[in-house]
N, C-alpha and C positions, 0 to 999 in steps of 0.2 A: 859309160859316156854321159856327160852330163847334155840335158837337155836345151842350154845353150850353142853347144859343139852339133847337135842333131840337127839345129835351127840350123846353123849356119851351112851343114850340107848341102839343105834343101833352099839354100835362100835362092837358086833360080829360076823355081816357081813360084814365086810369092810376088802380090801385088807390089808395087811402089811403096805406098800403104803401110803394108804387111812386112816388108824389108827397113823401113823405116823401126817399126817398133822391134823387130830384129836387135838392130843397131841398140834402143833405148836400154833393153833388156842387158843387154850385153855388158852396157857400159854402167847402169845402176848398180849390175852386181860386184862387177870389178873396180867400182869408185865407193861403193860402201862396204866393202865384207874381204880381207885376204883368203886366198889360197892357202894351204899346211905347206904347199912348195912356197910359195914367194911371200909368207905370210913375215919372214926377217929380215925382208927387205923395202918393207914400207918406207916412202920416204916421209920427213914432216910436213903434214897438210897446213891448210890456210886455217888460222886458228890458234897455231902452235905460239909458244911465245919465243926470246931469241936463247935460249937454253934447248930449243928440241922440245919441249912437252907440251903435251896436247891438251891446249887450253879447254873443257867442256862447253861447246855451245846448248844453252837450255833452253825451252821454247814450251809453247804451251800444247803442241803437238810434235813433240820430236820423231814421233814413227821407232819404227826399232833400226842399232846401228850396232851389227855384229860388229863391227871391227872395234869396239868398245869392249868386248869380250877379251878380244886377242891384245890389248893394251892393259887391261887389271889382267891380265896373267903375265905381260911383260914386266912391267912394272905393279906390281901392287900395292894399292893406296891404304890399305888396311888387310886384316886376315879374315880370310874368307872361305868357305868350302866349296868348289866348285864338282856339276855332275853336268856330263853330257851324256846322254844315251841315244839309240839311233836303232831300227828294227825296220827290214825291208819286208815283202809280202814273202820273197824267196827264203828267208829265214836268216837272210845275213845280219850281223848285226853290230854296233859300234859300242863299247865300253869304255869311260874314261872319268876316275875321281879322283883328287888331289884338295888336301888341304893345304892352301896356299898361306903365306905371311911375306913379308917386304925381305925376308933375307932367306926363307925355305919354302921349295915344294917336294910334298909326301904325299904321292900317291899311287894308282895304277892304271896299266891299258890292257883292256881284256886283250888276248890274244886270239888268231884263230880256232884254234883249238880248244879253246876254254877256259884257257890257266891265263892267270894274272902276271902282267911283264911289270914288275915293282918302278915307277917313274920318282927320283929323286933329287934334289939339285939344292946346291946355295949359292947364294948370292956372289958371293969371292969367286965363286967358279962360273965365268962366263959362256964359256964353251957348251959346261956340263945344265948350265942355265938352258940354254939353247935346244939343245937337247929336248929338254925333258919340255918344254914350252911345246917343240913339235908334237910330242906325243901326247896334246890335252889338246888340240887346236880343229878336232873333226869336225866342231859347229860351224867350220869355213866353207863345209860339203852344203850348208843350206844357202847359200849364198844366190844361187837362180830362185829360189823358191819363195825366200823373202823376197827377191826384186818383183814378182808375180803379183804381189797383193802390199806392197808396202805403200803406204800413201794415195791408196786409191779407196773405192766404194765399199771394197770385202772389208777392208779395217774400221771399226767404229769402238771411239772412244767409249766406254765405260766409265761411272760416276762412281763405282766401287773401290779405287786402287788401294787407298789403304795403304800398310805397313807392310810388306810381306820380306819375310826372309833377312827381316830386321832393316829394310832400305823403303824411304816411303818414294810409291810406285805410281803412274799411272798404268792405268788397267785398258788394253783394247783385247774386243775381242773378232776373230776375223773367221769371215764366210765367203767365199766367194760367189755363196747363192744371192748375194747382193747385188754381183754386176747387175748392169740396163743391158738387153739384147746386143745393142752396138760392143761394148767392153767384152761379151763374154764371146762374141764373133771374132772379134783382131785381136784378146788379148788370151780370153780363157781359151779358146778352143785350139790357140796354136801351141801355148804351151802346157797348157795342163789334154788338150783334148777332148772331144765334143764328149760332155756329161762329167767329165775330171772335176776333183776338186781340191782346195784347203780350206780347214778348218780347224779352229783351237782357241786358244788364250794365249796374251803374253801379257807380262808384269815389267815395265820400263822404267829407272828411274828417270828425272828430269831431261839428261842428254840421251834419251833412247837405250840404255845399257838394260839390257835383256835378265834380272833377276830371277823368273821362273818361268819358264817356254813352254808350254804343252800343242802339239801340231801334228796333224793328220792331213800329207799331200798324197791325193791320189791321180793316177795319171791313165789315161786311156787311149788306144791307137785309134785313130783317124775313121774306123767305120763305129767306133763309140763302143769297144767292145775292153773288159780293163785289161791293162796293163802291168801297173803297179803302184803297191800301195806301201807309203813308210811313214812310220809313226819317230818323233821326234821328240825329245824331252831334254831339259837344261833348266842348270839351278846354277845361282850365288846366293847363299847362305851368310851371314857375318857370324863370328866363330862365336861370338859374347851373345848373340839371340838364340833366344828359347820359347820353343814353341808353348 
């Protein structure tokens, strides 16, 4: 159960306040990041031009915008390698790589059991597009996680971003041992839990598109004792860079 769905349990003990930032949480992650269920039925945002595509808005602080992710796998602007990884404390874990191009994707999804489910698609084949689009789309699972620290005190830009992965980046990197007392009372302690935290790096081009992710969300129950910890990892590689 994602920890939005949790909130929303309990929202009939929370202050006014506290059901307020409920509501914020809720609605940042479902307005920036799709679901792997409803991730095909995005419709065109304000931005788009009148063909449907989504025009890049770029800014000199774009924060990160997973649903940039699930757009260069829908349509891809170039060939690119993409890695998602995902490892809970329980030992579950999330496996997902494809080398993308504007008319093929080749790649795979771990399965539970260990063995690799081959993901493959081209372009002509819509259906079979579709398909394989769902089975590379688990970075939609961090969607409460990034809404937790995006655009707040835990993210500080970095002066380092550089080239990476052949895309030039801005670089933040994010603590939430940042918050002020107030933030980490209404915002950290209810969803991450008293002593929880995130912490990592990500590498964003211009419109927020997530290049190289590295993140550790830990989460703790209400008497401050842990809960759960997942480590998180994602890459876009361009297929002509070399490290």
């Amino acid at each position: 159960m994602s920890r939005i769905s949790a909130c929303i349990r309990n929202i009939g003990r929370l202050t006014p306040v506290a059901c307020a930032l409920v509501f914020w949480l809720f609605s940042s992650a479902c307005n920036s990041k799709p679901t792997s269920k409803d991730a095909a039925e995005i419709p065109v945002e304000q931005g788009s031009n009148k063909d449907g595509k989504v025009t890049p808005q770029s800014g000199p602080d774009p924060g990160v915008d997973l649903n940039c992710v699930y757009e260069r796998l829908k349509n891809p602007p170039e060939s690119f390698h993409y890695v998602f990884k995902k490892e809970d404390s329980d030992g579950f874990k999330v496996d997902q790589e494809a080398d993308v191009t504007p008319q093929t994707i080749d790649g795979f999804r771990m399965q539970p059991d260990g063995t690799q489910k081959p993901v493959h698609a081209v372009r002509s084949d819509a259906s079979g597009w579709q398909v394989a689009l769902a089975s590379l789309t688990g970075i939609s699972g961090m969607s409460s996680t990034v809404a937790t620290f995006n655009h707040n005190a835990a993210m500080k830009r970095e002066p380092d971003g550089n080239t990476v992965n052949g895309y030039e980046t801005i670089h933040y990197s994010i603590d939430t041992s940042r918050w002020d007392a107030t933030t980490r009372q209404m915002l950290g302690n209810f969803a991450l839990g008293p002593g929880g935290l995130n912490k990592g790096d990500v590498w964003v081009t211009s419109q927020g598109c997530p290049v190289k992710f590295v993140l550790d969300d830990e989460m703790h129950k209400k008497d401050g004792s842990f809960l759960e910890k997942v480590h998180y990892e994602e890459a876009m590689v361009k297929k002509d860079h070399v490290d």
